[in-house]
KEKE-3310 file (N, C-alpha, C; in steps of 0.2 Angstrom, whole numbers, plus 5000, padded with zeros to 4 digits):
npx = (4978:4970:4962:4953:4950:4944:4944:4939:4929:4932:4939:4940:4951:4961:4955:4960:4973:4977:4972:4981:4992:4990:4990:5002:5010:5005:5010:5024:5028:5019:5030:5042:5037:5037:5051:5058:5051:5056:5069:5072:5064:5075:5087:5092:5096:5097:5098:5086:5074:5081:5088:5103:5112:5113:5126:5124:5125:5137:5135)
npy = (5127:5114:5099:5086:5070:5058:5041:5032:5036:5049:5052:5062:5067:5064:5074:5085:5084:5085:5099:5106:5102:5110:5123:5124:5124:5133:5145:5144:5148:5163:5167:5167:5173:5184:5188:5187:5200:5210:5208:5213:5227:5233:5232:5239:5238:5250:5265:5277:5284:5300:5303:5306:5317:5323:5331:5341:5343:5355:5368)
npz = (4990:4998:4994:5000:4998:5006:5008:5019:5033:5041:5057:5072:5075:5066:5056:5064:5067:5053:5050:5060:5054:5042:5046:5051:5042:5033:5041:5043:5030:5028:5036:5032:5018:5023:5031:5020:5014:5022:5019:5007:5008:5015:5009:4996:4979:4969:4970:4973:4959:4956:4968:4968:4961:4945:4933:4922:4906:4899:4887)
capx = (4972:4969:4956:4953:4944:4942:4940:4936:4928:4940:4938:4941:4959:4962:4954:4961:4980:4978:4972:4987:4999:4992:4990:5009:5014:5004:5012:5030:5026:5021:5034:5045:5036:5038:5059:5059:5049:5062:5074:5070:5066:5080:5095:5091:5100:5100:5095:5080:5076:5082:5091:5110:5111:5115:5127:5119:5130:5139:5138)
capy = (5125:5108:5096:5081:5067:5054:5035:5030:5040:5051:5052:5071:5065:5064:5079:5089:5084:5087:5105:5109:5102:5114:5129:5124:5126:5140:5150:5144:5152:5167:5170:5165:5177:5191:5189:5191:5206:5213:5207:5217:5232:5235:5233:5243:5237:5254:5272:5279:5291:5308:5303:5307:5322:5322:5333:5343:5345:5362:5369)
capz = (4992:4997:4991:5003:4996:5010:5006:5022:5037:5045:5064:5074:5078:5060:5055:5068:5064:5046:5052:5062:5048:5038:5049:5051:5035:5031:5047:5040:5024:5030:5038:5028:5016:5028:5031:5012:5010:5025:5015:5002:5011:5019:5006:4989:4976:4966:4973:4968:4954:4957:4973:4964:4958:4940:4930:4917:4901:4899:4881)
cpx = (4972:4964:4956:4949:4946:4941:4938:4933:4933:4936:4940:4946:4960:4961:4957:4971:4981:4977:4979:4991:4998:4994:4998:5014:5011:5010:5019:5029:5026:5026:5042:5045:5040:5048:5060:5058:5056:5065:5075:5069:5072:5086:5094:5095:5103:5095:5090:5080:5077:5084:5099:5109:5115:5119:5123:5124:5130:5139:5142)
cpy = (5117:5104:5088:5074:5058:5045:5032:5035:5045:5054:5060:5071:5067:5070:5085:5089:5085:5094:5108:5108:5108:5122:5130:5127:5132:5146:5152:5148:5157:5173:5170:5174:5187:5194:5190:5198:5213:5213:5214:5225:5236:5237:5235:5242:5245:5261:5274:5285:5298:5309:5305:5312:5323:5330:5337:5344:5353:5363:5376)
cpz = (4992:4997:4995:5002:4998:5006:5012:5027:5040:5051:5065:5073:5072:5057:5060:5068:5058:5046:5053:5059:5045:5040:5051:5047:5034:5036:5043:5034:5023:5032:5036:5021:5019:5028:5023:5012:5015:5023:5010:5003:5012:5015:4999:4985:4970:4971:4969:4963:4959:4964:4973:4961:4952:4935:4926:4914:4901:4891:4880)
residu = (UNK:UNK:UNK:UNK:UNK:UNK:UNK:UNK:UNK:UNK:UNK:UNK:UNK:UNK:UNK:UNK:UNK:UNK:UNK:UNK:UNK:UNK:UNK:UNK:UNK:UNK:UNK:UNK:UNK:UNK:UNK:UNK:UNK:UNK:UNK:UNK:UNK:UNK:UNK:UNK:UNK:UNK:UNK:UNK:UNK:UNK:UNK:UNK:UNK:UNK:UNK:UNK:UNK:UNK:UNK:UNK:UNK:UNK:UNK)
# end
């Protein structure tokens, strides 16, 4: 969150490219987030419980 605390008037112009910087970075970010979480998805480091089927001791 950003907190803008103006010392002189700020014009449309001014206000209207600080918008789109941010709207930039947020998008970047997202998306960003996103190739992550596909990341993640996709390549499983371990197999899940009860996907291996386990020996049981013989006595």
């Amino acid at each position: 969150m950003f907190v803008l605390v103006p010392t002189t008037p700020l014009d449309a112009n001014t206000i209207r490219f600080i918008a789109e910087s941010t709207n930039a970075m947020l998008e970047a970010r997202a998306a960003e987030q996103t190739t992550r979480d596909e990341r993640a998805n996709g390549a499983r480091r371990h197999a899940p419980i009860g996907a291996r089927p386990t020996a049981l001791p013989v006595n």
